[in-house]
Backbone atoms as SQL, in Angstrom:
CREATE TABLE atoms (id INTEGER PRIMARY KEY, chain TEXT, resi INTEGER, resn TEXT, atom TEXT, x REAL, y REAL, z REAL);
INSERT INTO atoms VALUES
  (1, 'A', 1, 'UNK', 'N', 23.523, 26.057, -6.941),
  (2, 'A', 1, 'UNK', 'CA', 22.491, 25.803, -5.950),
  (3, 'A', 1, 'UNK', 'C', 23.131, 25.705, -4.572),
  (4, 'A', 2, 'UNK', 'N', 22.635, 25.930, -3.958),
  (5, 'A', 2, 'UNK', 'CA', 23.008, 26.459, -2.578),
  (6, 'A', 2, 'UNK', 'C', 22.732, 24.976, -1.273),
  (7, 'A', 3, 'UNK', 'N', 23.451, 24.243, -0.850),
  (8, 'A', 3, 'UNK', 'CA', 23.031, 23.184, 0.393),
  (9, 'A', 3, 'UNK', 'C', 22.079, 24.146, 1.469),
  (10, 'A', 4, 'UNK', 'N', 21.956, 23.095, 2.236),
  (11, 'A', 4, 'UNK', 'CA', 21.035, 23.210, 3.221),
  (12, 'A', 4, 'UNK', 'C', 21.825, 24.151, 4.354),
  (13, 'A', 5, 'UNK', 'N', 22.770, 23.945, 4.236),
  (14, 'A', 5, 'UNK', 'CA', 23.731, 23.942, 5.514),
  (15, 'A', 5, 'UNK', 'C', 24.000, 25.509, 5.081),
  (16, 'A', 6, 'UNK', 'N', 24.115, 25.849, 3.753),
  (17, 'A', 6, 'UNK', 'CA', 24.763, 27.315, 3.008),
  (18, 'A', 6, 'UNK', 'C', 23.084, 28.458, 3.492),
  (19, 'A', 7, 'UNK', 'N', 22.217, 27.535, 3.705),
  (20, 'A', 7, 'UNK', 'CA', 21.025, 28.066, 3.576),
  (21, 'A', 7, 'UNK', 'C', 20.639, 28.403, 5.081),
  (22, 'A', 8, 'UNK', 'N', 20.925, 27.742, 6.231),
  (23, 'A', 8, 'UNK', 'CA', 20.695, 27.743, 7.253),
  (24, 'A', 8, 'UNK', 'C', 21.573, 28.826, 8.665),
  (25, 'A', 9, 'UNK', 'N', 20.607, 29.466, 8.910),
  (26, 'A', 9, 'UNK', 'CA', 21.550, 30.514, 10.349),
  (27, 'A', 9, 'UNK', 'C', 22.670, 29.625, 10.467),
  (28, 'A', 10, 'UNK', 'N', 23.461, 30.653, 10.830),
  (29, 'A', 10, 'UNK', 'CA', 24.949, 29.419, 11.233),
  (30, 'A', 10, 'UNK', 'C', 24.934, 29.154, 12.768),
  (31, 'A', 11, 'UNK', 'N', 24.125, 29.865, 13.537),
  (32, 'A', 11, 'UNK', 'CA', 23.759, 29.455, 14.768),
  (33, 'A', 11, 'UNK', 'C', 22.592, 28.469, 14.913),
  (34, 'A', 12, 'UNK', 'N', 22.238, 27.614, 13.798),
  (35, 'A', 12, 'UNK', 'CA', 21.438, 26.868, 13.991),
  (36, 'A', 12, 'UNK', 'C', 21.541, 25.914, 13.170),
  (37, 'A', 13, 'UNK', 'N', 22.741, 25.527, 12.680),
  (38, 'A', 13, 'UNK', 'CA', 23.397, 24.704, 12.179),
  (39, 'A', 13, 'UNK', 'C', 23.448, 23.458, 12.983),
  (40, 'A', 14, 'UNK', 'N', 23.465, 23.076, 14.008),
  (41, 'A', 14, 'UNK', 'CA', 23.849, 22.157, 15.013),
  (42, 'A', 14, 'UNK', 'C', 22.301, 21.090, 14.415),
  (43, 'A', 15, 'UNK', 'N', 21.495, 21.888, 14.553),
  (44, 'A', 15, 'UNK', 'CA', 19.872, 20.977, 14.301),
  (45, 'A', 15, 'UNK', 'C', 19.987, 20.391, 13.310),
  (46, 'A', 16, 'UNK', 'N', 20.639, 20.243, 12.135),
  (47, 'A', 16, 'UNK', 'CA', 20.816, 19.742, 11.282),
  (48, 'A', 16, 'UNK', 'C', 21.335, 18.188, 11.840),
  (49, 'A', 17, 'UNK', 'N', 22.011, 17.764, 12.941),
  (50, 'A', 17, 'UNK', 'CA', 22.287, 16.683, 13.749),
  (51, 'A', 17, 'UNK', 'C', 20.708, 15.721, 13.853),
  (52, 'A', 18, 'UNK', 'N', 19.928, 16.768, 13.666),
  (53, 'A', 18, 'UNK', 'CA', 18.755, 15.690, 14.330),
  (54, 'A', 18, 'UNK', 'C', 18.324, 15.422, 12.809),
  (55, 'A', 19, 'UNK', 'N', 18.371, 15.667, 11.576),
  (56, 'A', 19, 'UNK', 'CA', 17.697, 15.449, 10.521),
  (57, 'A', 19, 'UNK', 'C', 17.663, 14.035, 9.948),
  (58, 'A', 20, 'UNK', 'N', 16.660, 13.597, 9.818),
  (59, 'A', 20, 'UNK', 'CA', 17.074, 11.558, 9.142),
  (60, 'A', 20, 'UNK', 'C', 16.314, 11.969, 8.090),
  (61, 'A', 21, 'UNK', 'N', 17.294, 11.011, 7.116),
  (62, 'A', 21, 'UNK', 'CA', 17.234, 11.373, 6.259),
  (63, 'A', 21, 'UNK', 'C', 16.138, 9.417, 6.043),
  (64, 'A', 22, 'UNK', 'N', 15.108, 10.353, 4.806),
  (65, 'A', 22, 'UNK', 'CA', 14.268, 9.228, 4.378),
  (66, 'A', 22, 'UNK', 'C', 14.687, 8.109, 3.893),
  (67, 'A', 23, 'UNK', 'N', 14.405, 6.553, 4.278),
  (68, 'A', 23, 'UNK', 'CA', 14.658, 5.518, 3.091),
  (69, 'A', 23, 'UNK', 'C', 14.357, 5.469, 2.010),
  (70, 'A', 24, 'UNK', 'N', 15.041, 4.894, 1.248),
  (71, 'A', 24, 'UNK', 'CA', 14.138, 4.668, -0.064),
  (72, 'A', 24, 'UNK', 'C', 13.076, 3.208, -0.013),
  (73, 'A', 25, 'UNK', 'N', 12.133, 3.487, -0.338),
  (74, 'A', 25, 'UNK', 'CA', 11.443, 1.763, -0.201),
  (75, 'A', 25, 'UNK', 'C', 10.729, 1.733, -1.000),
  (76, 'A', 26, 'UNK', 'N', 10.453, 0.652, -1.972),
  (77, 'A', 26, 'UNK', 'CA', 9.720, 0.043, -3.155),
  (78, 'A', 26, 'UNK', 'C', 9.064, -0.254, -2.798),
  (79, 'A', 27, 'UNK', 'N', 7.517, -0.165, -3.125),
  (80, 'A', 27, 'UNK', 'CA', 6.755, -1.796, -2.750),
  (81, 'A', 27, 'UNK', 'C', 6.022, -2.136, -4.170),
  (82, 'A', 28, 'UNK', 'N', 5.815, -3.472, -4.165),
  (83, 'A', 28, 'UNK', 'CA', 4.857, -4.360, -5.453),
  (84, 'A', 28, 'UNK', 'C', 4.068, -3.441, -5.782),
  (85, 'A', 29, 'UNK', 'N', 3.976, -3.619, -7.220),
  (86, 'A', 29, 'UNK', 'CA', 2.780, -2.809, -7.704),
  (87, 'A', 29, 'UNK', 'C', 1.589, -3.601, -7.850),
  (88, 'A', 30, 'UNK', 'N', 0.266, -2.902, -7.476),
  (89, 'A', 30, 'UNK', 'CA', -0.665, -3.360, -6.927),
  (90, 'A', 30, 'UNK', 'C', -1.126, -4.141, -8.097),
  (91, 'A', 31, 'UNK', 'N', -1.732, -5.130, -8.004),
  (92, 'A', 31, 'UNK', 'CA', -2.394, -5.709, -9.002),
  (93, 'A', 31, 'UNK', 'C', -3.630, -4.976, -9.445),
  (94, 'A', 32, 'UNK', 'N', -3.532, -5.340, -10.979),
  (95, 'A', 32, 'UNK', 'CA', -4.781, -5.025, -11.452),
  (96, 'A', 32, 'UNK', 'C', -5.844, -5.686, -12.007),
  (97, 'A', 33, 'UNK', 'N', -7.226, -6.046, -11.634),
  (98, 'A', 33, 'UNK', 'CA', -8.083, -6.958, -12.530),
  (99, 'A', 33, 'UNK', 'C', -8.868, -6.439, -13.461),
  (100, 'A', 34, 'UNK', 'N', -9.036, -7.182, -14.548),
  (101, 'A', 34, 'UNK', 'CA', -8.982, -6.788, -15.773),
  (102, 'A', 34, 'UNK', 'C', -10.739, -6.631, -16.418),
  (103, 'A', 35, 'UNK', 'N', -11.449, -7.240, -15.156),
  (104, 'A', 35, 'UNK', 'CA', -13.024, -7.537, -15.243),
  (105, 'A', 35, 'UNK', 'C', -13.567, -7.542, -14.131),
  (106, 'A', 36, 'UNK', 'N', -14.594, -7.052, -14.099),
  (107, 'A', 36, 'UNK', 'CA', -15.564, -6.862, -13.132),
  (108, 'A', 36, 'UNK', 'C', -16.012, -8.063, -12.552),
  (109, 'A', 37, 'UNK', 'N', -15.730, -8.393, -11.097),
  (110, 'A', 37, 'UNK', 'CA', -16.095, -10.138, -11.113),
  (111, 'A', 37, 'UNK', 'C', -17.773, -9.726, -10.747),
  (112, 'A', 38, 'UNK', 'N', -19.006, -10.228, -11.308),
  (113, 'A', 38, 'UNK', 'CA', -20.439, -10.207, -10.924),
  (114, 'A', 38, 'UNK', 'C', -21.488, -11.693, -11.222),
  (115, 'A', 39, 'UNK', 'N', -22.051, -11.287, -11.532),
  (116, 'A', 39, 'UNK', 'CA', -23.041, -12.899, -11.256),
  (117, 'A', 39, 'UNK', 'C', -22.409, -13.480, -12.602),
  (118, 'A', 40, 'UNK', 'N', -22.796, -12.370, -13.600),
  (119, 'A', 40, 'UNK', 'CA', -22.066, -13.083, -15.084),
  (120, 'A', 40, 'UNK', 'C', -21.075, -13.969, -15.239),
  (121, 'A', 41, 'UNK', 'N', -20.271, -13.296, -14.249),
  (122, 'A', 41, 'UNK', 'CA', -18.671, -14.401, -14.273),
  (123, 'A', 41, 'UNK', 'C', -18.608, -15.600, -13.723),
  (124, 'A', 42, 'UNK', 'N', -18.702, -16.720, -14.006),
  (125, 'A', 42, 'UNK', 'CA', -18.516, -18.161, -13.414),
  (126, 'A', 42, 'UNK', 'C', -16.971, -17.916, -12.452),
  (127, 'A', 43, 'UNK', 'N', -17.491, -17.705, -11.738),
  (128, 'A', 43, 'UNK', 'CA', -16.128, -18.091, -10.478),
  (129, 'A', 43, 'UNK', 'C', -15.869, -19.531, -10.283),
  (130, 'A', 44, 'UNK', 'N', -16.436, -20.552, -11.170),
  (131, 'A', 44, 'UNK', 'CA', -15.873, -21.653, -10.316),
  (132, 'A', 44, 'UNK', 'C', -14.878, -21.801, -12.317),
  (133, 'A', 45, 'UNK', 'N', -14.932, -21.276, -12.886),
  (134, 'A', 45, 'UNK', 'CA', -13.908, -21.337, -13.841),
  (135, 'A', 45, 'UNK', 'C', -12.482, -21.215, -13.908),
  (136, 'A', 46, 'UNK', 'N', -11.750, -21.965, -14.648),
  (137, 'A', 46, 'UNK', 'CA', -10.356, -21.970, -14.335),
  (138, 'A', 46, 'UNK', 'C', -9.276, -20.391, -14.455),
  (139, 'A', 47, 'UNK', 'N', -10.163, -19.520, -15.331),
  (140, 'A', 47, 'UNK', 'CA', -9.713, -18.081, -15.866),
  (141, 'A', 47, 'UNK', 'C', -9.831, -17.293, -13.889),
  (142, 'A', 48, 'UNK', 'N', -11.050, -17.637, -13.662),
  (143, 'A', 48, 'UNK', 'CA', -11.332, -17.050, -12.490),
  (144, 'A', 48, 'UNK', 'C', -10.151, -17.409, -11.088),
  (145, 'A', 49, 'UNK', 'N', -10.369, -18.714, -11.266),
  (146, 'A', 49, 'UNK', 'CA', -9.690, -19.462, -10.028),
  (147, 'A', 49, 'UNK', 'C', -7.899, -19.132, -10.335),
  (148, 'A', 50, 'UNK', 'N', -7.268, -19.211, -11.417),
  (149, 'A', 50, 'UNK', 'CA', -5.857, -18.383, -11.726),
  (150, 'A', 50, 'UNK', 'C', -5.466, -17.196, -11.418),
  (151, 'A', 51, 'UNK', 'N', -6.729, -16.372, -11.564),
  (152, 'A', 51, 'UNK', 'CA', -6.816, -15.087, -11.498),
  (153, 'A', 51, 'UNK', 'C', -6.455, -14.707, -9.785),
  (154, 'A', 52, 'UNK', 'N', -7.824, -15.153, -9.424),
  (155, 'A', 52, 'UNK', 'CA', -7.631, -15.216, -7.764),
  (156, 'A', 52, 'UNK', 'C', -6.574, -15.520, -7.301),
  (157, 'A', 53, 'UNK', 'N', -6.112, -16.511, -7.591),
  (158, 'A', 53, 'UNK', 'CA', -4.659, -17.220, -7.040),
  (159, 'A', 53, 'UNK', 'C', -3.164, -16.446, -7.543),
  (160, 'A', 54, 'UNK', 'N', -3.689, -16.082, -8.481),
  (161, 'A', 54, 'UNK', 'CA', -2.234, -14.703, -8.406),
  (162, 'A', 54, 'UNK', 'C', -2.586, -13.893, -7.730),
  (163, 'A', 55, 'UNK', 'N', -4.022, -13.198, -7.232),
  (164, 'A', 55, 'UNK', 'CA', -4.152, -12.143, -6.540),
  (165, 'A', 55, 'UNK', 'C', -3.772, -12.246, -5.167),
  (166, 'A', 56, 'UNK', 'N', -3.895, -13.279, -4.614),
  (167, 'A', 56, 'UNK', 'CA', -3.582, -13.718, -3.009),
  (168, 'A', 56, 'UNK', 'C', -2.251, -13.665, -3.242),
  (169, 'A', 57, 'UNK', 'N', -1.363, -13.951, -4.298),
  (170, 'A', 57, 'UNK', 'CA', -0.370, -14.453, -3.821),
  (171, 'A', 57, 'UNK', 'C', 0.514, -12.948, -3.602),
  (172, 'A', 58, 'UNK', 'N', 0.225, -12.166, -4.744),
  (173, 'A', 58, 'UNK', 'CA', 0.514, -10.963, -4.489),
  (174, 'A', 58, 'UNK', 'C', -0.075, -9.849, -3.426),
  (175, 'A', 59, 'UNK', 'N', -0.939, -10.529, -2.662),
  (176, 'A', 59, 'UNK', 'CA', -1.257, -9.809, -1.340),
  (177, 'A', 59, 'UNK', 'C', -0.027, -10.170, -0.007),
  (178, 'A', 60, 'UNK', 'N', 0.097, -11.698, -0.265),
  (179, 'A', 60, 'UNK', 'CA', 0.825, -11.743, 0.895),
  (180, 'A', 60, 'UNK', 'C', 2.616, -10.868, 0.861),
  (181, 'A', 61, 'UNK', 'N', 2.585, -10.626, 2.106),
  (182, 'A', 61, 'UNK', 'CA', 4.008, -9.964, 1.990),
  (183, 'A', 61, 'UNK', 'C', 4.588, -10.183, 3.202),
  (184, 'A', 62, 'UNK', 'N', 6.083, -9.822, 3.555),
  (185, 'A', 62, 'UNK', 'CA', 7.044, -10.598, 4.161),
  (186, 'A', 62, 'UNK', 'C', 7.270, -9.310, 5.547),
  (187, 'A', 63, 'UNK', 'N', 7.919, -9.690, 6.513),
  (188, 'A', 63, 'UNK', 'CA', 7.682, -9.057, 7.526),
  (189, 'A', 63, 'UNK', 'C', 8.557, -6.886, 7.417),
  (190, 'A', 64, 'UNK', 'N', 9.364, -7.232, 6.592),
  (191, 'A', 64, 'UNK', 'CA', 10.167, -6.337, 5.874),
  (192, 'A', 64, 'UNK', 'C', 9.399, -5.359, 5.056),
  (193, 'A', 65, 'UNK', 'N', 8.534, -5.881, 4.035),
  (194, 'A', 65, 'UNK', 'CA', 7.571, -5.347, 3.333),
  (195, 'A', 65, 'UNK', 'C', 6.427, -4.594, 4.463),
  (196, 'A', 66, 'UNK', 'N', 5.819, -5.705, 5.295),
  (197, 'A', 66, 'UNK', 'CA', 4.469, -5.020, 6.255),
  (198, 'A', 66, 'UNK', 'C', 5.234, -3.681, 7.051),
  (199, 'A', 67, 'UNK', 'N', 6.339, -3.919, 7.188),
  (200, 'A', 67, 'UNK', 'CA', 7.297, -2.502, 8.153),
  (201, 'A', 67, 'UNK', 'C', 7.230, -1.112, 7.308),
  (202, 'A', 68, 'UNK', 'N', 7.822, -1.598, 6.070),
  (203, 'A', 68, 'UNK', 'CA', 7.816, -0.762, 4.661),
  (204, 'A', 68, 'UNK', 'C', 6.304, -0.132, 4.166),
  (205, 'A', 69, 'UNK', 'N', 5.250, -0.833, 4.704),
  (206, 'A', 69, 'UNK', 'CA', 3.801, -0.163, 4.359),
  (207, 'A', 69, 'UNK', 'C', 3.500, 1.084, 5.218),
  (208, 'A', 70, 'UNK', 'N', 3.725, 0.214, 6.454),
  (209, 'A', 70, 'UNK', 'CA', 3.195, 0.947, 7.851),
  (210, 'A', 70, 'UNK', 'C', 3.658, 2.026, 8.025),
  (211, 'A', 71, 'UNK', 'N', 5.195, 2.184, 7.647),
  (212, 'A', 71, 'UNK', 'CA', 5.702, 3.736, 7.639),
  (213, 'A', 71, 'UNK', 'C', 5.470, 4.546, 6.718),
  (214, 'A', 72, 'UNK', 'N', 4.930, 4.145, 5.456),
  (215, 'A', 72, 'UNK', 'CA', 4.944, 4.805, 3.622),
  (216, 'A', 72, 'UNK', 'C', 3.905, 5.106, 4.194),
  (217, 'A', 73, 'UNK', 'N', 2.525, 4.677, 4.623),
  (218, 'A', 73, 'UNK', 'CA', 1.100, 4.802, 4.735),
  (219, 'A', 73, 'UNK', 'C', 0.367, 5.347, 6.128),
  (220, 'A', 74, 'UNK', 'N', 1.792, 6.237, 6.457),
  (221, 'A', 74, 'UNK', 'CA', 0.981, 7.037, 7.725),
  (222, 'A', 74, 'UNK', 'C', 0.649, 8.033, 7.011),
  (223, 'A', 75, 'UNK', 'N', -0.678, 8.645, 8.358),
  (224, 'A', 75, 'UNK', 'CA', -1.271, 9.799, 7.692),
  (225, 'A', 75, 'UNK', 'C', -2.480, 8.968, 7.017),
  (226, 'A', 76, 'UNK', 'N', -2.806, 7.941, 7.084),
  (227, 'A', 76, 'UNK', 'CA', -4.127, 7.585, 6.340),
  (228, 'A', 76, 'UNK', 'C', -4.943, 8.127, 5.582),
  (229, 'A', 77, 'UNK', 'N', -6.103, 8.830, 5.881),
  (230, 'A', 77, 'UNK', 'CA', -6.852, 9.309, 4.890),
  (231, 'A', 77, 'UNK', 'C', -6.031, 10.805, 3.639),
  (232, 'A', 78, 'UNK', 'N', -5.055, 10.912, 4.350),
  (233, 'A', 78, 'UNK', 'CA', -4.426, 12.246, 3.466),
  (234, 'A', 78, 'UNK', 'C', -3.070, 11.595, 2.808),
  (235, 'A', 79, 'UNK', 'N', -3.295, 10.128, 2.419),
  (236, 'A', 79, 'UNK', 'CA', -2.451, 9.181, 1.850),
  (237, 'A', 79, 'UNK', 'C', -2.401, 8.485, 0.926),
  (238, 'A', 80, 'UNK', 'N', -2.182, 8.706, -0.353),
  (239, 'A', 80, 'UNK', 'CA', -2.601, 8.064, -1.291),
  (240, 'A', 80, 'UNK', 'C', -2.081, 6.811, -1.340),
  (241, 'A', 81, 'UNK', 'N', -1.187, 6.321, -0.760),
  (242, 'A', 81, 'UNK', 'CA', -0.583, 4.824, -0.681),
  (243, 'A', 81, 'UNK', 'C', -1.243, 3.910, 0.241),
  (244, 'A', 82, 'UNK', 'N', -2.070, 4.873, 1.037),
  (245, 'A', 82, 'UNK', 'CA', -2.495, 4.243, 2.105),
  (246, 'A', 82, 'UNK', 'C', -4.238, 3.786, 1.805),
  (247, 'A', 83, 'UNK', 'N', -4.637, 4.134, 0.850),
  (248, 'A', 83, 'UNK', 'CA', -6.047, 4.113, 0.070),
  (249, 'A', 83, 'UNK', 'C', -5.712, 3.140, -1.096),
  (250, 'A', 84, 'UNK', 'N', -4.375, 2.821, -1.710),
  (251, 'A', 84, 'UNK', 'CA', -4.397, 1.903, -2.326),
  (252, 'A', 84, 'UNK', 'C', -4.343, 0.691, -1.983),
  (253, 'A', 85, 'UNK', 'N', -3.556, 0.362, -0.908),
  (254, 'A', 85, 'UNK', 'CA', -3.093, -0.923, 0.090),
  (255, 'A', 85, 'UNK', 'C', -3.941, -1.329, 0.595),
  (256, 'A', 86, 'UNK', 'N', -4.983, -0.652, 0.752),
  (257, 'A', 86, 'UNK', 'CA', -6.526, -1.037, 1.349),
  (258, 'A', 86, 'UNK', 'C', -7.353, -1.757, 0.503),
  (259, 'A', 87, 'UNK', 'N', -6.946, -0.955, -0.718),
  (260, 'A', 87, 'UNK', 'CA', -8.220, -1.995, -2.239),
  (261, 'A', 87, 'UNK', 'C', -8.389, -3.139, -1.946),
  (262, 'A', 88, 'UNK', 'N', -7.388, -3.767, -1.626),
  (263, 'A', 88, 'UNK', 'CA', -7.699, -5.266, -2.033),
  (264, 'A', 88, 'UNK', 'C', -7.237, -5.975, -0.532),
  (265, 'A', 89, 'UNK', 'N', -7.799, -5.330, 0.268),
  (266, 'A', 89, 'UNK', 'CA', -7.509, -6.031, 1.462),
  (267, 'A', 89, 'UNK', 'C', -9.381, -6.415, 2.381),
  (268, 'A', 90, 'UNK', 'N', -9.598, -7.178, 3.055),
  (269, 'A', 90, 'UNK', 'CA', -10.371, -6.821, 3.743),
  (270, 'A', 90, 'UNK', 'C', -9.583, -6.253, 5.681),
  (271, 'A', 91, 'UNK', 'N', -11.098, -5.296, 5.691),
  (272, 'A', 91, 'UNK', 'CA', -10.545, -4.182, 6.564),
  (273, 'A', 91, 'UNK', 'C', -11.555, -4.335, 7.252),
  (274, 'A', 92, 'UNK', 'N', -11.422, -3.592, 8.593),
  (275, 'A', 92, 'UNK', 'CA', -12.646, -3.317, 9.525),
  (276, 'A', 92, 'UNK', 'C', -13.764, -2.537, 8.889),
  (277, 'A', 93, 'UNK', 'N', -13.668, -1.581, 7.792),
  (278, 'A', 93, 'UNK', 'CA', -14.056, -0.894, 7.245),
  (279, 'A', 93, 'UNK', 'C', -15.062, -1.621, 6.690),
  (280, 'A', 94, 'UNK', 'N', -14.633, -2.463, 5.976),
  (281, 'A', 94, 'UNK', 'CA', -15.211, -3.114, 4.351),
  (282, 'A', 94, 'UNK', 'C', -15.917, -4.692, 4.750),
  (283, 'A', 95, 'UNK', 'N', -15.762, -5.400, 6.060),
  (284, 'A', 95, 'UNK', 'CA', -15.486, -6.390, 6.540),
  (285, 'A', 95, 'UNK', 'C', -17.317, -6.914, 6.450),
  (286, 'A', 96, 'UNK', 'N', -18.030, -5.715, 6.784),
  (287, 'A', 96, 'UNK', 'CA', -19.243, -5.989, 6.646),
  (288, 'A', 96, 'UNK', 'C', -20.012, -6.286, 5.389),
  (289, 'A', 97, 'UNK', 'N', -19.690, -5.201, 4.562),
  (290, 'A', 97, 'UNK', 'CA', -20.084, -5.493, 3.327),
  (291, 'A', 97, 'UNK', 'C', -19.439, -7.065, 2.705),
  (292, 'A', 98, 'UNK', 'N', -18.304, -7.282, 2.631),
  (293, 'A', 98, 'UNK', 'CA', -17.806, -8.397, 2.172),
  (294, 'A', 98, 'UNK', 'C', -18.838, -9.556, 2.734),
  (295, 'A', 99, 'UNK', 'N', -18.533, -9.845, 3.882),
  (296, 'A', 99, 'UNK', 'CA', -19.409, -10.713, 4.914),
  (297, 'A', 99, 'UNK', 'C', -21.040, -11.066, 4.179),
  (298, 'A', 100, 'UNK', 'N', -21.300, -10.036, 3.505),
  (299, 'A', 100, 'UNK', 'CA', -22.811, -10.238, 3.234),
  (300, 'A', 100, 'UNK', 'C', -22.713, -10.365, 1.591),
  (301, 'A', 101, 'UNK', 'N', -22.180, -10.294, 1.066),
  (302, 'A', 101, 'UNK', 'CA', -21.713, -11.110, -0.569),
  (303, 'A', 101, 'UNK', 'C', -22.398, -12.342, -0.540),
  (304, 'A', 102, 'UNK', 'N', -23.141, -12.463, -2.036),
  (305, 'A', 102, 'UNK', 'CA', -23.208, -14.159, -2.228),
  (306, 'A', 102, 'UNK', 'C', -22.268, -14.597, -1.955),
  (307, 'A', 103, 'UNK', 'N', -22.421, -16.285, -1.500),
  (308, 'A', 103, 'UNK', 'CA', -21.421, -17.137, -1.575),
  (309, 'A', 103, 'UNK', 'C', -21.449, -17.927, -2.964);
């Protein structure tokens, strides 16, 4: 297999100077809930209230991580990382609908 460099005009070899090369970056895998929360479900139950409370906790993230989103999740709508990170967030988007939920 042939490098980049074997592949490239040799008069245009120099541009290869400007190339950065990608990080690698992990992020948490998104949580998943396992039930539909609706009127049926007693939210003031302890299954519920655990549930929730791992879910927040795995929302919050550290200033390293929010850097690590913002660059993985450009390009928005033509982003599939960037449509997941949204699920479980409230957004300007979604902010209304939420807002008008039973309490």
């Amino acid at each position: 297999m042939r490098t980049v460099s074997e592949k490239c005009n040799p008069t245009a070899r120099w541009l290869l100077n400007f190339v950065e090369e990608k990080e690698e970056v992990k992020l948490q895998k998104l949580i998943e809930i396992g039930y539909n929360f609706s009127d049926s479900v007693d939210l003031n139950s302890e299954t519920v209230k655990d549930k929730m409370s791992e879910v927040m906790d795995t929302l919050q993230i550290d200033e390293l991580e929010c850097e690590s989103i913002e660059k993985l999740t450009r390009g928005q709508g033509k982003n599939v990382l960037w449509e997941d990170e949204r699920k479980l967030r409230v957004t300007a988007s979604n902010f209304g609908e939420v807002i008008l939920l039973k309490q």
